[in-house]
C-alpha positions as CSV (number, residue, x, y, z in Angstrom):
1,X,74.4,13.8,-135.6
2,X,75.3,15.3,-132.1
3,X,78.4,15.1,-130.3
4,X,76.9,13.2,-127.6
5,X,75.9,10.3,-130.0
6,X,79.3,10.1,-131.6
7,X,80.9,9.8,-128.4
8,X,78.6,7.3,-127.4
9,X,79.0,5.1,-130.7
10,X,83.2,5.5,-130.3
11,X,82.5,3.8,-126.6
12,X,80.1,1.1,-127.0
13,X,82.5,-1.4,-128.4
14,X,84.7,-0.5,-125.0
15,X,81.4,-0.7,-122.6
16,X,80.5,-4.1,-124.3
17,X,84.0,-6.0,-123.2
18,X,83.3,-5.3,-119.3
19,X,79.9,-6.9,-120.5
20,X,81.3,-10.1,-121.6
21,X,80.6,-8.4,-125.3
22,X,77.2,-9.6,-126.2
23,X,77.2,-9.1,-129.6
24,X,80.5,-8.4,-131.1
25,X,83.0,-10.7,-128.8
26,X,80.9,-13.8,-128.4
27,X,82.6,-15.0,-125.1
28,X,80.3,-18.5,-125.6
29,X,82.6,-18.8,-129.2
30,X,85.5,-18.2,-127.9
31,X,84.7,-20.7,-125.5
32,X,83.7,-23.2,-127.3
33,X,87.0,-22.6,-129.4
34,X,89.7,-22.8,-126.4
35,X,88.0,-26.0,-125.6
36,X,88.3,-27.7,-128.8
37,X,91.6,-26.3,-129.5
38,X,92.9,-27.7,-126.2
39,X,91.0,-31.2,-126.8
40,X,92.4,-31.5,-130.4
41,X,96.0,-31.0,-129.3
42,X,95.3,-32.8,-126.2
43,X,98.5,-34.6,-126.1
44,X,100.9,-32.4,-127.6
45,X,99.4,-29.3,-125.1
46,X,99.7,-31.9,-122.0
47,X,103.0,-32.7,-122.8
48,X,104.6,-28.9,-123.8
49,X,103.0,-27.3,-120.9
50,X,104.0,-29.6,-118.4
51,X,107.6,-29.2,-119.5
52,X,108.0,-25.8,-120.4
53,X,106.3,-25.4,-116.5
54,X,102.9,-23.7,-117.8
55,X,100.7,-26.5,-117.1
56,X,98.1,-23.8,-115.3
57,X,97.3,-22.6,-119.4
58,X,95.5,-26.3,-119.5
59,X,92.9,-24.8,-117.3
60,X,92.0,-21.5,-119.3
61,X,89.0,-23.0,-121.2
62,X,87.4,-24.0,-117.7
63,X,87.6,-20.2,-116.5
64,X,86.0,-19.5,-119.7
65,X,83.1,-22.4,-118.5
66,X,82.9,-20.5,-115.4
67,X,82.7,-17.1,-117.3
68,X,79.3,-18.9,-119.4
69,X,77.7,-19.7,-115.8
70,X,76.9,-15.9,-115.9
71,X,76.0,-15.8,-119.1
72,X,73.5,-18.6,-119.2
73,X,72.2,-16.7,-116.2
74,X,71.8,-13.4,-118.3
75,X,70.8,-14.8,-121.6
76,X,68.3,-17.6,-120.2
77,X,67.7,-16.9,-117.4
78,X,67.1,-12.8,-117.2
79,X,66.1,-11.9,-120.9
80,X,64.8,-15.4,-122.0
81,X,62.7,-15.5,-118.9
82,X,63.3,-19.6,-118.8
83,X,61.5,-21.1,-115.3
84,X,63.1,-24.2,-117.4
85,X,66.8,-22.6,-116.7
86,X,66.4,-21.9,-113.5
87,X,65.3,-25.5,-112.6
88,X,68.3,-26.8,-114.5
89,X,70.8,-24.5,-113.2
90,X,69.1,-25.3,-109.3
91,X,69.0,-29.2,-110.1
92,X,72.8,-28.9,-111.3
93,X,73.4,-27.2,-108.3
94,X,71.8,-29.7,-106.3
95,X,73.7,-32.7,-107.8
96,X,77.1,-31.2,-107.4
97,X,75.6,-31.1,-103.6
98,X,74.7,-34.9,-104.0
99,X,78.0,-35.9,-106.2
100,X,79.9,-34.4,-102.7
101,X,78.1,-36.7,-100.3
102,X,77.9,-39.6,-102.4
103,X,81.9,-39.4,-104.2
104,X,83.1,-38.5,-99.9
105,X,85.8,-36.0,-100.3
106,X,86.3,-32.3,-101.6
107,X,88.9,-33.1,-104.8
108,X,86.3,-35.1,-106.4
109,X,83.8,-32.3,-105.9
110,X,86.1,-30.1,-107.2
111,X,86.8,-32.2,-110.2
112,X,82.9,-32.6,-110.9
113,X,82.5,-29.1,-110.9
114,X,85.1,-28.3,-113.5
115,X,83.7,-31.3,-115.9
116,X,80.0,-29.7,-115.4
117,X,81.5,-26.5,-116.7
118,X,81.3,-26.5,-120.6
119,X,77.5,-27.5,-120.3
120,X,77.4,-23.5,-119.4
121,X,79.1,-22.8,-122.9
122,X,76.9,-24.7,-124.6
123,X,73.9,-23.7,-123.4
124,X,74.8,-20.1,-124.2
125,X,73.9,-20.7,-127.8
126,X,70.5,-20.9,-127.1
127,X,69.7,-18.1,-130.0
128,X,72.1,-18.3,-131.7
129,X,72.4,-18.9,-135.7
130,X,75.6,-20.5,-135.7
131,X,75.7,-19.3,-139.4
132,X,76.8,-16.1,-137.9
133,X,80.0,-17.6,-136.0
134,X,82.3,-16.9,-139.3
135,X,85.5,-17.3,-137.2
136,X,84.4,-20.4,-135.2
137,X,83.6,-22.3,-138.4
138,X,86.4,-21.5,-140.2
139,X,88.6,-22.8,-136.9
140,X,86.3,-26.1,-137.3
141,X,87.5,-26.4,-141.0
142,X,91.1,-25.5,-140.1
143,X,90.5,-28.7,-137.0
144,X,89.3,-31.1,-140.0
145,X,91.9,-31.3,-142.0
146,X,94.4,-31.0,-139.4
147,X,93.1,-33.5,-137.0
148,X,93.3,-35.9,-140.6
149,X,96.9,-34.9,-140.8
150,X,97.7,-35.5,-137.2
151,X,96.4,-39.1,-137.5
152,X,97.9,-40.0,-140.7
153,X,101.3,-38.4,-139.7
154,X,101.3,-40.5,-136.4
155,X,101.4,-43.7,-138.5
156,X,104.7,-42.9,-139.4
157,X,106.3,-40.7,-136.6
158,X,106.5,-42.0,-132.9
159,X,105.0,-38.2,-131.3
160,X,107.8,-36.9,-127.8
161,X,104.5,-37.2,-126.0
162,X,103.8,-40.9,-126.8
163,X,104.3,-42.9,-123.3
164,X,105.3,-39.6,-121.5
165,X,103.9,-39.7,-118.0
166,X,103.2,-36.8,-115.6
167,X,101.4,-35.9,-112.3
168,X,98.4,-34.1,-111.9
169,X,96.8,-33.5,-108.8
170,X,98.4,-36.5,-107.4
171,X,97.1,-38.3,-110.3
172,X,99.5,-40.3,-112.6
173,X,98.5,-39.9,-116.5
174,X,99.9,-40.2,-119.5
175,X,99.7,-36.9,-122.8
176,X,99.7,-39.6,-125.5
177,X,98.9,-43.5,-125.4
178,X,99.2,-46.3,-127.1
179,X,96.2,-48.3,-127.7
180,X,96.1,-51.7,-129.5
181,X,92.9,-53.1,-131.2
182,X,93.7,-56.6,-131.8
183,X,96.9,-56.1,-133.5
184,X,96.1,-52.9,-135.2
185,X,97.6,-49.8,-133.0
186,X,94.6,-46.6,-132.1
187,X,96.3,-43.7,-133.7
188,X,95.3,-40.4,-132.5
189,X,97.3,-38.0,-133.8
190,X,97.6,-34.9,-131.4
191,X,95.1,-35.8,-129.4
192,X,95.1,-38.3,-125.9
193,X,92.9,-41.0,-127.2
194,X,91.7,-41.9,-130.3
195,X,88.2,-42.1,-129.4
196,X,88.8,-37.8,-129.3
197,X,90.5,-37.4,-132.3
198,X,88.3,-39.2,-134.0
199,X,85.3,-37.1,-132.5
200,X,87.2,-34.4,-133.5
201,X,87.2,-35.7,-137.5
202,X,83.2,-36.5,-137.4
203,X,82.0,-32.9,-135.7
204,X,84.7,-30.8,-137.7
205,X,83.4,-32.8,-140.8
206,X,79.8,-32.4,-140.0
207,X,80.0,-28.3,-139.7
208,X,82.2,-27.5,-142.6
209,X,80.1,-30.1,-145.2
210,X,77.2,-28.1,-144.5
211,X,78.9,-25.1,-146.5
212,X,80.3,-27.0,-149.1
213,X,79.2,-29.0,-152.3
214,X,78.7,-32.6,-152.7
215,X,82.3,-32.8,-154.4
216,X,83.7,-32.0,-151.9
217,X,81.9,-34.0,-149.0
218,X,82.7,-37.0,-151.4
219,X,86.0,-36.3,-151.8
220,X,86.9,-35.3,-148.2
221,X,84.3,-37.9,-146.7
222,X,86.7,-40.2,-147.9
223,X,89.9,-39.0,-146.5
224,X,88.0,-38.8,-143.2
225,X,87.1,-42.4,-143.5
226,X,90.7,-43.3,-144.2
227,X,91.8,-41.4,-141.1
228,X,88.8,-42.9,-139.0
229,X,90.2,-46.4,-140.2
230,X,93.5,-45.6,-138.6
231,X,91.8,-44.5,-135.2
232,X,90.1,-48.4,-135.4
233,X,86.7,-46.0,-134.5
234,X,84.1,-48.3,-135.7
235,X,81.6,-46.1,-133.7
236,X,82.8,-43.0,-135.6
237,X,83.2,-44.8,-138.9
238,X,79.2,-45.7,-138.9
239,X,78.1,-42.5,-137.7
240,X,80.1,-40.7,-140.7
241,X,78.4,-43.4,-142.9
242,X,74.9,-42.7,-142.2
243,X,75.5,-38.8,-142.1
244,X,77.1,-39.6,-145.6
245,X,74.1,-41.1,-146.9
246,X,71.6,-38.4,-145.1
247,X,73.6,-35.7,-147.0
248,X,73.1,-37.4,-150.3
249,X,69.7,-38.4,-150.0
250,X,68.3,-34.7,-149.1
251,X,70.3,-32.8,-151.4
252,X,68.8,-35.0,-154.4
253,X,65.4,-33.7,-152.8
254,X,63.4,-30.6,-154.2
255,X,64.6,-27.6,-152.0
256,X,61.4,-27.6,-150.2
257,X,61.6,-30.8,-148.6
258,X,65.8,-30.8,-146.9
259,X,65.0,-29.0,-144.4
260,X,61.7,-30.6,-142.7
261,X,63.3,-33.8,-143.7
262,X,66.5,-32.8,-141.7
263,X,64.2,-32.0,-138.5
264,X,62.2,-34.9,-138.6
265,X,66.5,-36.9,-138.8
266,X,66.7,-34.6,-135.7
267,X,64.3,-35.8,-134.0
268,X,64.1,-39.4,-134.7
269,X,68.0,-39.5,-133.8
270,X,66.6,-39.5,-130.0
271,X,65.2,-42.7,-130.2
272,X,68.7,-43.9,-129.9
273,X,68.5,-43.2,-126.4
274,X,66.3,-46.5,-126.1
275,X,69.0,-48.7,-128.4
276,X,71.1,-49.6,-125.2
277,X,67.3,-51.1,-123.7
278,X,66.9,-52.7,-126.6
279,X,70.1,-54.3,-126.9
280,X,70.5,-55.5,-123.5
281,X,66.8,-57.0,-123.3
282,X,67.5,-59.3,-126.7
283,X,71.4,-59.8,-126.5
284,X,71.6,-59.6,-122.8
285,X,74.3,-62.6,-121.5
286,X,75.8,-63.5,-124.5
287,X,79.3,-64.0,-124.7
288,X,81.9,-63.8,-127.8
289,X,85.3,-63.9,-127.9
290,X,87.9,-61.2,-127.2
291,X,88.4,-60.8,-130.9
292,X,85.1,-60.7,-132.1
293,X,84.3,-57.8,-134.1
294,X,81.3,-57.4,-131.5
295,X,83.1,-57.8,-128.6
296,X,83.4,-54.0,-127.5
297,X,79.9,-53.9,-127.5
298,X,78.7,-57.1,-126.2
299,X,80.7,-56.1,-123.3
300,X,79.2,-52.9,-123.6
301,X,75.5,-54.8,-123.3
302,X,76.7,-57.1,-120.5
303,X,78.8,-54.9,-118.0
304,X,79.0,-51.1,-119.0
305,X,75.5,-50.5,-119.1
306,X,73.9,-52.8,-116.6
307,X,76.5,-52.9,-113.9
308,X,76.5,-49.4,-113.0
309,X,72.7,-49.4,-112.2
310,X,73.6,-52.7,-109.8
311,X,76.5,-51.0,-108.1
312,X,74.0,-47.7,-107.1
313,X,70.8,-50.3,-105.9
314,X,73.7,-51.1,-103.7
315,X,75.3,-47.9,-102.9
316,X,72.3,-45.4,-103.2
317,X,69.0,-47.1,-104.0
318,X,67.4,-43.4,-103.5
319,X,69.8,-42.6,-106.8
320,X,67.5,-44.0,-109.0
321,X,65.5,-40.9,-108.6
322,X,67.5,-38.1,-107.8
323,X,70.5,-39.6,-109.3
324,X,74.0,-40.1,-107.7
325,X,75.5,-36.6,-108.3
326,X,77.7,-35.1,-110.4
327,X,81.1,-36.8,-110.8
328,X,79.5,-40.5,-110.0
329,X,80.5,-43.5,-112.1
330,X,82.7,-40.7,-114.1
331,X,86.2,-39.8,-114.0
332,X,86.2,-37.6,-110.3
333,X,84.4,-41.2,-108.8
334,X,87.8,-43.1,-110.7
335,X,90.3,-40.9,-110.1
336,X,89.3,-39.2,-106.4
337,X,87.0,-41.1,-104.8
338,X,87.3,-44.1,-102.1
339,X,84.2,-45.9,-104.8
340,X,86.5,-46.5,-107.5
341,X,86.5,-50.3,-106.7
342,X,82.7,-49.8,-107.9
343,X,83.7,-47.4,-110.9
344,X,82.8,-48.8,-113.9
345,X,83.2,-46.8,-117.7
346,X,79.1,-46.2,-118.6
347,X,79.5,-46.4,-122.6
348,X,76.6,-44.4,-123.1
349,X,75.9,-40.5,-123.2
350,X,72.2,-41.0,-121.5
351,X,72.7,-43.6,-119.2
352,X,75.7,-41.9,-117.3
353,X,73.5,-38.4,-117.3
354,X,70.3,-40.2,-115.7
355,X,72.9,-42.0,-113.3
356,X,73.9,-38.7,-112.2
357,X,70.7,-36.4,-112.6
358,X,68.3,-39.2,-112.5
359,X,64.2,-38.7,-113.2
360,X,64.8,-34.8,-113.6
361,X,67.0,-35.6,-116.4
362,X,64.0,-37.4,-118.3
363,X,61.8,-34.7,-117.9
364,X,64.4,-32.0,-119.4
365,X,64.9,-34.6,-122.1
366,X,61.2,-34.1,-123.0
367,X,61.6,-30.5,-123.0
368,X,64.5,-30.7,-125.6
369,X,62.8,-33.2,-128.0
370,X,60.1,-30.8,-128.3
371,X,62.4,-27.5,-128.4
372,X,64.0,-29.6,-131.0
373,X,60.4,-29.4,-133.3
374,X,61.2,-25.7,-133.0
375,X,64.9,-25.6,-134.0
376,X,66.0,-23.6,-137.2
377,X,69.5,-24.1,-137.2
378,X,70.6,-26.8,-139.9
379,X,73.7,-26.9,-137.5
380,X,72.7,-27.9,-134.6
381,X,70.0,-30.0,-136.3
382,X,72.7,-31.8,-138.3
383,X,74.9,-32.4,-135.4
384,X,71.8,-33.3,-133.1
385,X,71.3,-36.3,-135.3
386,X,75.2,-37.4,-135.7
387,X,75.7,-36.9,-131.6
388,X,72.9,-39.0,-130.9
389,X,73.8,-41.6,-133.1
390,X,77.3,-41.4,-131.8
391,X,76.3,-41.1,-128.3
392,X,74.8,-44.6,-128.1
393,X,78.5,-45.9,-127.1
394,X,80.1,-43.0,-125.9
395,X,80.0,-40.9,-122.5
396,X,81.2,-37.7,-123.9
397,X,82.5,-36.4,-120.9
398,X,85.7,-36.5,-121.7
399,X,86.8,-35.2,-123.6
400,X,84.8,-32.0,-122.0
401,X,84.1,-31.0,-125.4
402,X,82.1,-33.5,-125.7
403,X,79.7,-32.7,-123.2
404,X,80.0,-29.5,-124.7
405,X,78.6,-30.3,-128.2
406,X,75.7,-31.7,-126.2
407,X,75.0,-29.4,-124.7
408,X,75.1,-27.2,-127.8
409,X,72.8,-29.2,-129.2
410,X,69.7,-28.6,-126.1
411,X,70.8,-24.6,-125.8
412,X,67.4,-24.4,-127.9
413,X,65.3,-25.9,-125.3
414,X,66.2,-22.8,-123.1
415,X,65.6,-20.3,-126.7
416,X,62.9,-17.1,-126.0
417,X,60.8,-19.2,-128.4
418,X,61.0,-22.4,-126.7
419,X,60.5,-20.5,-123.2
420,X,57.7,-18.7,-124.3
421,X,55.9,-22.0,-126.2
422,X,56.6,-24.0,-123.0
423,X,55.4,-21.4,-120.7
424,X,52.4,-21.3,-122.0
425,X,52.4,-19.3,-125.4
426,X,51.5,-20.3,-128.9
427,X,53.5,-21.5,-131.2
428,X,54.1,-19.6,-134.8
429,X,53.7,-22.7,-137.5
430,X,55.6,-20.4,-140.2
431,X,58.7,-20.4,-137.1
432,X,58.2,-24.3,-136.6
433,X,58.2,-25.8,-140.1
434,X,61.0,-23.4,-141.7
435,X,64.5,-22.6,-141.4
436,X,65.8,-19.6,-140.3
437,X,65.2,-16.9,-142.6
438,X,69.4,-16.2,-143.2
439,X,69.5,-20.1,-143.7
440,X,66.5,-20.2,-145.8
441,X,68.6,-20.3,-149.3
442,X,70.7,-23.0,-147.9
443,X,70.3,-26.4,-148.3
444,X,70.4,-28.5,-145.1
445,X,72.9,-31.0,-144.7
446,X,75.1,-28.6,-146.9
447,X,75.7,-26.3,-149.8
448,X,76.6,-22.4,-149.6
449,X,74.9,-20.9,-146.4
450,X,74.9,-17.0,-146.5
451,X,77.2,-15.0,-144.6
452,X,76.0,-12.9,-142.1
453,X,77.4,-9.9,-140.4
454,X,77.4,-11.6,-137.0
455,X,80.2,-12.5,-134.1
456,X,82.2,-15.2,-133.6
């Protein structure tokens, strides 16, 4: 071995950090892991930061969003050679353009770039085995159980950042509130809401079952149930129900059949993008009372999901194709805009994206189901079908890492074998009907995947 290529293999690791680090530091990991930490411990970051004056630390996982704009670039864009990238990245472009004229001032421009930004994280995945992410699963184990801890502990210990108010941005907000459903209080542990804690508890759950044995989904499946029935997340609670039930019935199948049956889950979770159509064409205009047990989502039917669309025929009839922009009837149109008297919370993952993207966003949608038919990764197939599911009353856009695990899940529509299927190549059938060949031994919807030598 020369001297030249030792000296080159003792500098590599230093040329790849100016590089964002490619292969060994994974910037789209680390990412992904200063958002969830920061969403997890929403409330008790909020609250420490603001009054130990470091309240500019909440914003290090957006420069990190920012940092994954180049890196979607490189990856998708420049070695993937996606046209369907640059399209995306253009038509985001153009909305945060259309978002400006139709929310009227900079600071909610502002704000709807910085909530657009973890959809850059996300899509960064877009080859990746996230088998290989050793570090970033382990952190999504270490989340589980303590997000379970942080709800069950709240039940008995009033948190300092209960109630505590603060400014931000001329905004008043609170790090920790206190929700009431009926007379049950929403814990939510360390987190702002409940809604994200309990988020927190399904994803965390999800990616760590995958690698364990049915003993222990049992077992810990229940104690997430427990701490799902102390966030009153009825959403979340059916969700982890039906994923509980998926898990069961493929692991009693022969190991041939989990993982085409977990694709074909996959993909038959986006049908759930038509349940709020469905629901508002046969229960449309009925009324319950305030404590129903169905009253959160008849009002869902009769004002979340239908009023929006009446509010932009009135605003921006042109909106219903090219959508409203970035930011509209989301949190930079409530919080910064002179429309918040027309502001009204859109319940529903798909509906606030088309409100803001409009017909574009159908057409990627297509693009995704059918990158989805290509998908190897048990993990993003297995959250594909619990997101979708949980997405049918739920924006996820904020927390941001929800938009972020969406995002995660459609990084394979922008994939070198997606690009090159879409663009007018042939597709391998031994690629599209099996797993990837490190998750080949590993049965989907859990048990003991491999460990690679990879980054995260």
């Amino acid at each position: 071995m020369t001297t030249t290529t030792l000296a080159l293999r003792r500098t590599m690791p230093l040329l790849r950090f100016p590089l964002l680090m490619w292969g060994a530091f994974s910037l789209e990991a680390v990412g992904m892991a200063t958002y969830f930490l920061r969403d997890d411990f929403s409330a008790a970051a909020r609250y420490y930061l603001y009054i130990t004056h470091l309240s500019p630390l909440w914003f290090v996982p957006d420069a990190f969003g920012f940092m994954c704009l180049f890196l979607f670039i490189y990856r998708c864009i420049i070695q993937n050679r996606s046209i369907l990238a640059v399209v995306v990245l253009l038509w985001i472009f153009l909305s945060l353009g259309i978002g400006y004229l139709f929310l009227g001032n900079v600071t909610a421009f502002a704000s709807a770039f910085k909530m657009i930004l973890p959809v850059f994280i996300g899509f960064s995945f877009c080859d990746a085995d996230t088998a290989a992410y050793k570090k970033l699963l382990l952190l999504m184990s270490i989340l589980f159980y303590v997000s379970i801890f942080g709800v069950i502990l709240s039940a008995y210990w009033k948190a300092p950042w209960v109630n505590y108010t603060y400014e931000a941005f001329g905004v008043k907000r609170q790090a920790g509130r206190l929700w009431w459903a009926g007379s049950e209080q929403r814990l939510s542990g360390f987190c702002e809401d409940s809604t994200v804690v309990s988020l927190f508890i399904l994803v965390a759950y999800v990616m760590t079952s995958i690698r364990k044995n049915v003993w222990w989904c049992l077992f810990f499946g229940g104690a997430a149930f427990y701490a799902l029935k102390l966030t009153t997340s009825k959403t979340t609670m059916g969700v982890l129900a039906m994923y509980l039930i998926a898990l069961l019935v493929i692991r009693a199948m022969p190991e041939k059949m989990r993982f085409p049956t977990l694709r074909m889950l996959a993909v038959s979770s986006y049908l759930s993008i038509l349940v709020p159509i469905f629901l508002i064409l046969v229960f449309g205009g009925t009324s319950v009372g305030a404590k129903d047990f169905l009253f959160s989502l008849v009002d869902r039917i009769n004002n979340s999901w239908q009023k929006p669309f009446i509010f932009l025929s009135q605003l921006m009839p042109v909106g219903y194709i090219t959508g409203c922009g970035v930011g509209c009837f989301n949190y930079p149109m409530n919080q910064f805009s002179n429309l918040t008297s027309y502001w009204v919370p859109v319940d529903n993952f798909y509906l606030v994206t088309f409100l803001m993207f409009g017909v574009p966003f159908v057409a990627f949608m297509f693009f995704v189901i059918r990158a989805t038919l290509l998908t190897t990764d048990i993990y993003k197939l297995s959250l594909t079908f619990v997101m979708n599911i949980f997405s049918i009353t739920v924006a996820d856009y904020g927390p941001a890492s929800g938009l972020l695990l969406m995002s995660f899940i459609f990084s394979d529509v922008f994939s070198r074998r997606a690009s090159f299927v879409f663009q007018g190549g042939k597709s391998n059938r031994r690629y599209a009907l099996h797993a990837n060949p490190p998750a080949q031994d590993a049965p989907a919807l859990g048990g003991a995947v491999p460990r690679l030598s990879g980054s995260g």
